[in-house]
C-alpha positions in Angstrom: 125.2 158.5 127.2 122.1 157.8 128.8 119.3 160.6 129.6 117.2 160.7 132.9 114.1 159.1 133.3 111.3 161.5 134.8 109.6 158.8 135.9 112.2 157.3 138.3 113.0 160.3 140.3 114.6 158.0 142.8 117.6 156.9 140.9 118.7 160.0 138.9 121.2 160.1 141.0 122.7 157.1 139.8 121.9 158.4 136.2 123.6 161.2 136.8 126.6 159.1 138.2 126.8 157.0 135.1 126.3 159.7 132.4 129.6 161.5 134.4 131.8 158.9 134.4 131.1 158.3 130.6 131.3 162.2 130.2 135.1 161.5 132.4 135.6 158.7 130.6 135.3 160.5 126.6 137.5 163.4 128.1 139.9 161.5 129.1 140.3 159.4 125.6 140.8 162.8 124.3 143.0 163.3 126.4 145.1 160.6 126.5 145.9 161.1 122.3 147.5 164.6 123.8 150.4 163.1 124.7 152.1 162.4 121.8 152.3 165.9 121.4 153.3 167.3 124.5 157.2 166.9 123.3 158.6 167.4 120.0 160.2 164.3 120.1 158.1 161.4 122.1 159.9 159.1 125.0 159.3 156.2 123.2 162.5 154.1 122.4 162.3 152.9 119.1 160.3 156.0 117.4 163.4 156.9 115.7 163.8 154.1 113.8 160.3 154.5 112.5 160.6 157.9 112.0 163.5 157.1 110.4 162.3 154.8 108.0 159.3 157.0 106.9 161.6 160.1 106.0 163.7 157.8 104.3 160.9 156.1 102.3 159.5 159.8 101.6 162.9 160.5 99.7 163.0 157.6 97.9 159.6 157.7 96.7 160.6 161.1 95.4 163.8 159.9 93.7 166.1 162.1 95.9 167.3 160.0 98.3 170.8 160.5 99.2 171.0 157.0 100.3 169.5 154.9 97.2 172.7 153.1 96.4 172.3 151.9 99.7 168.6 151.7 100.6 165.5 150.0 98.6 161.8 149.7 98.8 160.3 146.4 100.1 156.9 146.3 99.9 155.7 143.1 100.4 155.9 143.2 104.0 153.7 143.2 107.1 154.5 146.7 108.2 152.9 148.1 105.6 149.7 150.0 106.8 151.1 151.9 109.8 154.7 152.9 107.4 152.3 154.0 104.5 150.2 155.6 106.6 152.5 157.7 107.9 154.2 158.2 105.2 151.5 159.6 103.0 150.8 162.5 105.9 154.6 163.2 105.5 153.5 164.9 102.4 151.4 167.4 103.8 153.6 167.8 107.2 156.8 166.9 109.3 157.7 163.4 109.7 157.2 163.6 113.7 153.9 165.0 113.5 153.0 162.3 110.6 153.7 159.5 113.5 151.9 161.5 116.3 148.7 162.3 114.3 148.9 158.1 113.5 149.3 157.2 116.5 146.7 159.3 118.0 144.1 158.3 115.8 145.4 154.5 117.0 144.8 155.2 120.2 141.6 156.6 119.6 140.4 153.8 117.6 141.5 151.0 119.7 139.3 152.4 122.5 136.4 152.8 119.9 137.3 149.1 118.4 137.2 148.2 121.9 133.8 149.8 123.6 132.4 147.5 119.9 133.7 144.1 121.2 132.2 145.2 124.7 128.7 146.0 123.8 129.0 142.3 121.1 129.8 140.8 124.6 127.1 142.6 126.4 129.7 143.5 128.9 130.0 145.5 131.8 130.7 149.1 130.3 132.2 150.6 133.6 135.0 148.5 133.2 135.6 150.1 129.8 138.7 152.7 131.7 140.6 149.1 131.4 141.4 150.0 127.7 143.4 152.9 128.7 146.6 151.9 130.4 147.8 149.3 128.5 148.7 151.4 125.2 150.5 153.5 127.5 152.2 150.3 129.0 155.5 148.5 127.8 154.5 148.9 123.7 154.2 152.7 124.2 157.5 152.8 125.9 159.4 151.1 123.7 157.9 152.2 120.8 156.6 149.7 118.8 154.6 152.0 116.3 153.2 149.5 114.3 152.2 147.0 116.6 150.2 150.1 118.1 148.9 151.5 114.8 147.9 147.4 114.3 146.2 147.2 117.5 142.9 148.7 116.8 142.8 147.2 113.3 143.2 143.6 115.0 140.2 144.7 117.6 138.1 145.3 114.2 139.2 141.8 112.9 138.1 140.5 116.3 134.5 141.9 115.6 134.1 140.5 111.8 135.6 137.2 113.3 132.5 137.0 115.5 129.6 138.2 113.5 131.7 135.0 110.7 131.8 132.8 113.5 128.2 133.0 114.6 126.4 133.5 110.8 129.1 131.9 108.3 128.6 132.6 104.8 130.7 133.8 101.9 129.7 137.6 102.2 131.3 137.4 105.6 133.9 135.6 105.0 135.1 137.4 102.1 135.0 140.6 105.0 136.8 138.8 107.3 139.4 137.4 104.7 140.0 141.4 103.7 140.1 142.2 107.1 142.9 140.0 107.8 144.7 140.6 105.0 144.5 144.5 106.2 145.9 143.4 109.8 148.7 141.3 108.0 149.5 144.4 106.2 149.5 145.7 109.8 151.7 143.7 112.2 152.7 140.2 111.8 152.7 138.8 115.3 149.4 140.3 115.7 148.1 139.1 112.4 148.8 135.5 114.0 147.5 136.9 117.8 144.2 137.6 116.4 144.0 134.8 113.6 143.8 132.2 116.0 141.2 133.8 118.7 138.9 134.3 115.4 140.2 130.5 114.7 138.8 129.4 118.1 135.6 131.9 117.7 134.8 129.7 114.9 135.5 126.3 116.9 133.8 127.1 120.3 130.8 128.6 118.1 130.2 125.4 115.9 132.3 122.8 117.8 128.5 120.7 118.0 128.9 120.8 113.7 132.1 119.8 112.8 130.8 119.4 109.2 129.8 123.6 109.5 133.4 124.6 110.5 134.9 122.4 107.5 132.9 124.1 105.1 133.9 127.6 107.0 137.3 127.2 107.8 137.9 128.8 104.5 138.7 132.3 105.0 141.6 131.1 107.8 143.3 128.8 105.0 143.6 131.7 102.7 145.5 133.7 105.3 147.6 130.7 106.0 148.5 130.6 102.5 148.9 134.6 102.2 151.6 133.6 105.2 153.1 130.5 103.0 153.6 133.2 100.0 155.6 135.8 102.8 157.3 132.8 104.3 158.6 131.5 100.8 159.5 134.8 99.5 161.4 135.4 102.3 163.0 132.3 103.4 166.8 133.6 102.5 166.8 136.2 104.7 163.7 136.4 107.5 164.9 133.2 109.7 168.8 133.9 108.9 170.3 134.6 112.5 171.1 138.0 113.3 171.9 137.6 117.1 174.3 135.4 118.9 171.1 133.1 120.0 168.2 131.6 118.4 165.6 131.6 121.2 165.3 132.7 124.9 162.8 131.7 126.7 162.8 132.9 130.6 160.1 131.3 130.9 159.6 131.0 134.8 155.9 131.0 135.7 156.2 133.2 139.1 158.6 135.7 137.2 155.7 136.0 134.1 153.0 136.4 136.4 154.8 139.5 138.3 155.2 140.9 134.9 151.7 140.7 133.9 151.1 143.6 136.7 154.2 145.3 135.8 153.9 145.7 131.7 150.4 147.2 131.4 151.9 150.5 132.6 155.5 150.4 131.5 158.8 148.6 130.9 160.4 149.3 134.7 159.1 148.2 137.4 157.7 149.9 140.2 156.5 149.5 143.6 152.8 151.1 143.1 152.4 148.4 140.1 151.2 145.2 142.1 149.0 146.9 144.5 147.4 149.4 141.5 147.1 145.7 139.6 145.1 144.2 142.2 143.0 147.5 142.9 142.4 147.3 139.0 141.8 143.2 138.8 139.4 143.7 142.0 136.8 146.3 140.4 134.6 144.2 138.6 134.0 142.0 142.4 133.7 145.8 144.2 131.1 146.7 141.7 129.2 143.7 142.1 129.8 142.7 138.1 128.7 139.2 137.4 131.0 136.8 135.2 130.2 136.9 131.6 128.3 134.1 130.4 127.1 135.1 127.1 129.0 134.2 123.7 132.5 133.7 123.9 134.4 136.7 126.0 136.6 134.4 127.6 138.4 133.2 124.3 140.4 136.4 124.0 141.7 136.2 127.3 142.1 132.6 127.5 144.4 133.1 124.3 146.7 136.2 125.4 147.0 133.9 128.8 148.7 131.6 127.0 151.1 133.9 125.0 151.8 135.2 127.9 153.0 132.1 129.9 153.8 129.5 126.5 155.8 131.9 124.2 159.5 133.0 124.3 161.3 136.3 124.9 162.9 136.2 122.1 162.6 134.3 118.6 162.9 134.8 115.2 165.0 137.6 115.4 162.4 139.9 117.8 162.2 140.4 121.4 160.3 141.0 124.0 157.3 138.5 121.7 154.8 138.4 124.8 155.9 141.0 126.7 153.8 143.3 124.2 150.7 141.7 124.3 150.2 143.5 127.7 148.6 146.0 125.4 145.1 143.6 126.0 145.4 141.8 129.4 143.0 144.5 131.0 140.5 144.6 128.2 140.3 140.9 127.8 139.8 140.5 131.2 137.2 143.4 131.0 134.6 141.5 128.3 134.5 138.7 131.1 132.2 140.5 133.4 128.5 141.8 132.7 126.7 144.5 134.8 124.6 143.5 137.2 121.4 146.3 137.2 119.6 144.3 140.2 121.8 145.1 142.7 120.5 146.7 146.5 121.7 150.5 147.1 124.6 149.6 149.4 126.6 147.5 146.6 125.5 150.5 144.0 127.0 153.3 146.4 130.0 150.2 146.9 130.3 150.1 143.0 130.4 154.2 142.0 133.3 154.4 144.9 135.1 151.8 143.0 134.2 153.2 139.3 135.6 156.7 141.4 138.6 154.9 141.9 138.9 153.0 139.1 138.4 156.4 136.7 141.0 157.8 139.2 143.7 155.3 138.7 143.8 155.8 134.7 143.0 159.4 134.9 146.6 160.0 137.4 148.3 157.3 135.0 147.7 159.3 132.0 148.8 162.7 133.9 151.6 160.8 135.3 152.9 160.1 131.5 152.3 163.5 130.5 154.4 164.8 133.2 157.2 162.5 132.2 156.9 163.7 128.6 157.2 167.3 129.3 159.9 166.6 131.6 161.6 164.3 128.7 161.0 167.1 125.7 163.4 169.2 128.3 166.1 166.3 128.8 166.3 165.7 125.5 166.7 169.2 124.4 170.6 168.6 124.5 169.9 166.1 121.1 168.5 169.1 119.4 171.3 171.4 119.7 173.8 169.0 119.2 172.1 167.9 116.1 172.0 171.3 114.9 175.7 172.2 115.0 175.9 169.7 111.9 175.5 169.4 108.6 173.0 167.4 107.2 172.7 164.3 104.6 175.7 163.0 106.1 176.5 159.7 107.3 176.2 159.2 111.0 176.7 156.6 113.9 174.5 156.0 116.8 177.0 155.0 120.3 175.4 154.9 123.5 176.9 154.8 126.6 173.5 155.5 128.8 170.4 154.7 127.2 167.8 155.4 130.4 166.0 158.3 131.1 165.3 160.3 134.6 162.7 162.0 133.2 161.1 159.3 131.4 161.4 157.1 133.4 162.3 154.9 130.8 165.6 152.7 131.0 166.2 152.4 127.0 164.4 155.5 125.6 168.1 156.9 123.7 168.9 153.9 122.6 168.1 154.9 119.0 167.8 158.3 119.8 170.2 159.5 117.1 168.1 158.1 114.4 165.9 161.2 114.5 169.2 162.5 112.9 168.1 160.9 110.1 164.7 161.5 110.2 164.9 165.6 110.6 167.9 166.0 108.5 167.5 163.2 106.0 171.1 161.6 107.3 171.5 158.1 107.5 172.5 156.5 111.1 173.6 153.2 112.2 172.4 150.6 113.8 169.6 151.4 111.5 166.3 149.2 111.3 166.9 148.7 107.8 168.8 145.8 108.2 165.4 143.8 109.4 163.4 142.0 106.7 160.4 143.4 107.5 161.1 147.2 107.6 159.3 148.7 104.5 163.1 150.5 103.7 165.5 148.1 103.6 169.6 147.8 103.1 170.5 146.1 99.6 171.7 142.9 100.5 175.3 144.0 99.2 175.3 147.0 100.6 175.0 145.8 105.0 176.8 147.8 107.5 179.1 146.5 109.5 177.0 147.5 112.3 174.5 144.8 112.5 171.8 143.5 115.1 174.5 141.4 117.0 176.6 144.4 117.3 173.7 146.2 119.8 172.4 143.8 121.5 172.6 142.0 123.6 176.3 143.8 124.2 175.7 147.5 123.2 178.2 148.6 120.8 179.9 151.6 123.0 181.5 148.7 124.6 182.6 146.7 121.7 183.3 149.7 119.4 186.4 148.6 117.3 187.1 151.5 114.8 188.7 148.5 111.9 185.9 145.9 112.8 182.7 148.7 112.6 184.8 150.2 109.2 184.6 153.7 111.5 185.8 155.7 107.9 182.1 155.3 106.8 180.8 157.6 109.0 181.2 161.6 109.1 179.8 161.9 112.4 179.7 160.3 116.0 176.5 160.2 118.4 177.3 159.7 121.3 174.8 159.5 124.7 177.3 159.6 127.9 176.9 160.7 131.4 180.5 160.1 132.6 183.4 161.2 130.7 184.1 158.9 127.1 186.9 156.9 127.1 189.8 158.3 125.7 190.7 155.5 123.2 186.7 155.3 121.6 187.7 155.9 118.5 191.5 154.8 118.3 192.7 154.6 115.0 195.8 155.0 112.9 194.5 156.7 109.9 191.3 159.2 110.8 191.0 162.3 112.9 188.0 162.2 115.2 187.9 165.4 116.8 184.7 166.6 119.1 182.2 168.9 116.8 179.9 169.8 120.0 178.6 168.4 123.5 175.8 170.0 125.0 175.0 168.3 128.1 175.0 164.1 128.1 175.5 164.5 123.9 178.3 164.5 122.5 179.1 164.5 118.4 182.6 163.6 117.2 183.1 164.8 113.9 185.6 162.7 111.2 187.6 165.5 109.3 190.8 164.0 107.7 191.8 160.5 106.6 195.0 159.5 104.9 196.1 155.7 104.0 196.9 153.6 106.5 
C-alpha cells in the first residue's frame, strides 16, 4: 500500500483512491477463503470423494481400516500434495475442516502467487480483482480439490520458470526441476499446463541462441522423464478404458468461446455472464491500461487460449480437460496490460469508476456464492439426518435420481453426495473414486466393484440400476437423492429385503436386512 506524498497535495486524492481499493481488495481475499466455511459441508460436487479418500487414507495409515481387504495405498501418484496435505491436518481435526483450511490457504496463495507474476510483468495492479472469480468458477463448483490446491503451486512454478528462463544456470534449474516435481506431485494436467508455458518462457527468451536453450533445456527433460517413469509404471491400468468412449471433443469454436464467459464464474449458465464478461474484459481500455510490452505476459495466455479451443472434453478417462483451466483466463489476460501513470484527470476519474466497478463485480460475486452456500448448508441438512439414523462402517451405495441444487445453484452438486457417508462415518460408498489410477487410495485390482466409471456416467446409475448386474447384496445400505416418488421396482430382487430405514426430505436410505439363497 502506498503512503501520501506531502509534496503533491493535488493528487492525494487519487492516493487515497488507490490505497482503498487495495485496502478493498486484501478484505476481500480474506474474505473470499470464508466460504468454505460458511456450510458444514461445501456445494462443491466432487468434495466427497476427496473427503472420502482422505478419511479413508487416515484409517489405513493407522492400520484400522475397515476396508483394507479392499482398499490400498498408492503413492506414486500425481495427487499427492493436496491428499497428503489434507490428510496430515486430519490428525489434529475433522476431515471437512482438513479440506476447508487446504483449500483456503489455496485460495489465498494463488492470489499471493498471482500479485508475484504481476509485479515480474510490471503489470497493471488494478486489474489484480481478475484473480478472484475464477477459483470460484467451474473448478470450485465441481470440486476439483487438487487441481485447486495445485493451482497456486503451478503460479510459483510459473515464477522460477522465468527468473530460469531469463538467467539459466544450474542453481536455477535445479529450483525449477524441484519445483516441478512439487507441482507433478500436485496435479497432472497442470503439471503439463504449466511445463510447457515455462517450455516456451525458455524459447521466446533465447530463441536468438539456439545453442543457450540446448544447453538449458535440461531441467524440462528431467520432468519428461519423471513423466516416462509414471507413464511406464502405469501403463496396465491408467489408459485402460473406463467409459463407453475414448475421446469427445465438442470442439465447436462459437460454442467454446461462449463458454469462456460462462466458466470463470460457474458450471451453469446464466444470463448476467456475457454482459459481466465483457464489463470485466473492457476494464483495462476504461482505465486507460496500455498493452504489456515488457517480457513475455502474453505466453500464459497465448497457451490457455489454445487449451481452451485445441483440447477435448474428455480424454484419458477425465472430463471437462479445458473446461477447468477457466481458473486463469482472467489473470492471464490481466499480466497483458501495464498502468499507464501519464494519463489527463478525465481518463483517471474514467479509470477509478471502472476499478469502482470492477471491485464491485467480484465483491457481489463472492457474496453471491456465500449466499448460495448458506442456503446449500440448509438444503442439504436432510443428508445429515438421514445419515445419522445409521450405523456406521457399513457398506453403502450412492443412487441419484436428482443431482442439481436450487440453492446452489449448482446442477451436479449430489452427485457424490453420499460419499461424505464415508468420510464422517468411515463407511465405504460406491461409485467410489478409488477405482481411478490416480487417487492416492485405490481398489485392489481384484477386489473392483461392480459399480464402475461407465456405470455413472454418462447414463447415471438410478436408471440402469440392475440389483444381479450391480451385485446389490454387497451393500447394507441405499442412498438415494429423489425429488419425485422412487420407482417401485429399484431394487427388485428375489433373494434380499430392501426395506426404507429413513427419508427426510429429497433423501432417502433403503436399508438391506435379510438375505436367503436364491
Amino acid at each position: 500500500m502506498q503512503s501520501l506524498d506531502p509534496s503533491r497535495p493535488h493528487v492525494w486524492p487519487i492516493d487515497l483512491a488507490r490505497n482503498g481499493f487495495r485496502t478493498l481488495f486484501f478484505v476481500t481475499t480474506i474474505a473470499g477463503g470464508g466460504l468454505f466455511w460458511l456450510a458444514p459441508h461445501p456445494p462443491m460436487s466432487d468434495l466427497p470423494q476427496h473427503a472420502a479418500q482422505v478419511a479413508t487414507l487416515h484409517d489405513l495409515l493407522l492400520g484400522r481400516s475397515p476396508w483394507d481387504q479392499l482398499l490400498r495405498i498408492n503413492l506414486f501418484t500425481p495427487y499427492l500434495l493436496a491428499y497428503g496435505l489434507a490428510t496430515a491436518l486430519s490428525f489434529l481435526m475433522t476431515v471437512d475442516a482438513a479440506l476447508k483450511l487446504v483449500l483456503t490457504l489455496s485460495f489465498y496463495g494463488f492470489v499471493a502467487t498471482y500479485v508475484a507474476l504481476r509485479e515480474r510483468f510490471q503489470a497493471d495492479e488494478r486489474l489484480d480483482w481478475l484473480c478472484i472469480p475464477g477459483f470460484f468458477g467451474f473448478a470450485y463448483e465441481y470440486g476439483f480439490f487438487s487441481y485447486l490446491v495445485a493451482a497456486p503451486i503451478g503460479m510459483a512454478f510459473l515464477l522460477t520458470a522465468l527468473d530460469y528462463a531469463e538467467r539459466p544456470c544450474l542453481r536455477r534449474g535445479g529450483v525449477l526441476l524441484l519445483a516441478g516435481i512439487a507441482v507433478f506431485f500436485s496435479h497432472g494436467l497442470l503439471f503439463v499446463f504449466v511445463s510447457v508455458i515455462g517450455g516456451v518462457f525458455l524459447l521466446v527468451r533465447n530463441y536468438a541462441d539456439w545453442s543457450r536453450i540446448v544447453r538449458s533445456v535440461w531441467p524440462y527433460l528431467a520432468l519428461v522423464a519423471l513423466c516416462g517413469v509414471y507413464a511406464l509404471s502405469h501403463r496396465d491400468v491408467d489408459l485402460a478404458p473406463m467409459y463407453p468412449f475414448k475421446v469427445v471433443w465438442q470442439i465447436n469454436p462459437l460454442i467454446r468461446a461462449l463458454s469462456a464467459t460462462i466458466h470463470p464464474w460457474g458450471i451453469a449458465p446464466r444470463l448476467w455472464m456475457v454482459p459481466v464478461t465483457i464489463l470485466v474484459l473492457a476494464t483495462p481500455f476504461c482505465m486507460g491500461a496500455r498493452w504489456n510490452r515488457r517480457g513475455m505476459a502474453y505466453v500464459p495466455l497465448a497457451i490457455v487460449a489454445l487449451v481452451w479451443f485445441c483440447v477435448p472434453l474428455f480424454a484419458i478417462n477425465t472430463y471437462f480437460l479445458f473446461n477447468r483451466f477457466a481458473l486463469f483466463l482472467f489473470p492471464f489476460y490481466a499480466l497483458n496490460f501495464r498502468r499507464d501513470d501519464e494519463t489527463r484527470g478525465d481518463v483517471r476519474r474514467r479509470a477509478a469508476l471502472t476499478q469502482f466497478a470492477l471491485a464491485g463485480v467480484c465483491v457481489a460475486f463472492l457474496g453471491m456464492q456465500g449466499l448460495r452456500v448458506m442456503r446449500f448448508a440448509e438444503e442439504s441438512a436432510d443428508f445429515e439426518a438421514v445419515s445419522a439414523a445409521v450405523e456406521p462402517t457399513q457398506r453403502a451405495l450412492n443412487v441419484v435420481f436428482s443431482k442439481s441444487s436450487p440453492a446452489a445453484d449448482n446442477p451436479v452438486v449430489y452427485e457424490n453426495f453420499a460419499l461424505w457417508y464415508q468420510a464422517d462415518h468411515r463407511g465405504l460408498v460406491d461409485f467410489n473414486a478409488a477405482w481411478f489410477p490416480p487417487q492416492i487410495v485405490r481398489y485392489r485390482l481384484d477386489q473392483l466393484p461392480a459399480v464402475g466409471p461407465a456405470d455413472v456416467g454418462p447414463e447415471p446409475l438410478a436408471a440402469t440400476f440392475d440389483w444381479y448386474r450391480h451385485k446389490g447384496w454387497l451393500y447394507r445400505y441405499f442412498f438415494v437423492r429423489h425429488t419425485s416418488p422412487i420407482p417401485d421396482g429399484l431394487f427388485a430382487n428375489a433373494t434380499c429385503r430392501i426395506v426404507l430405514k429413513k427419508n427426510v426430505g429429497n433423501w432417502s436410505v433403503y436399508e438391506r436386512q435379510s438375505c436367503h439363497p436364491g
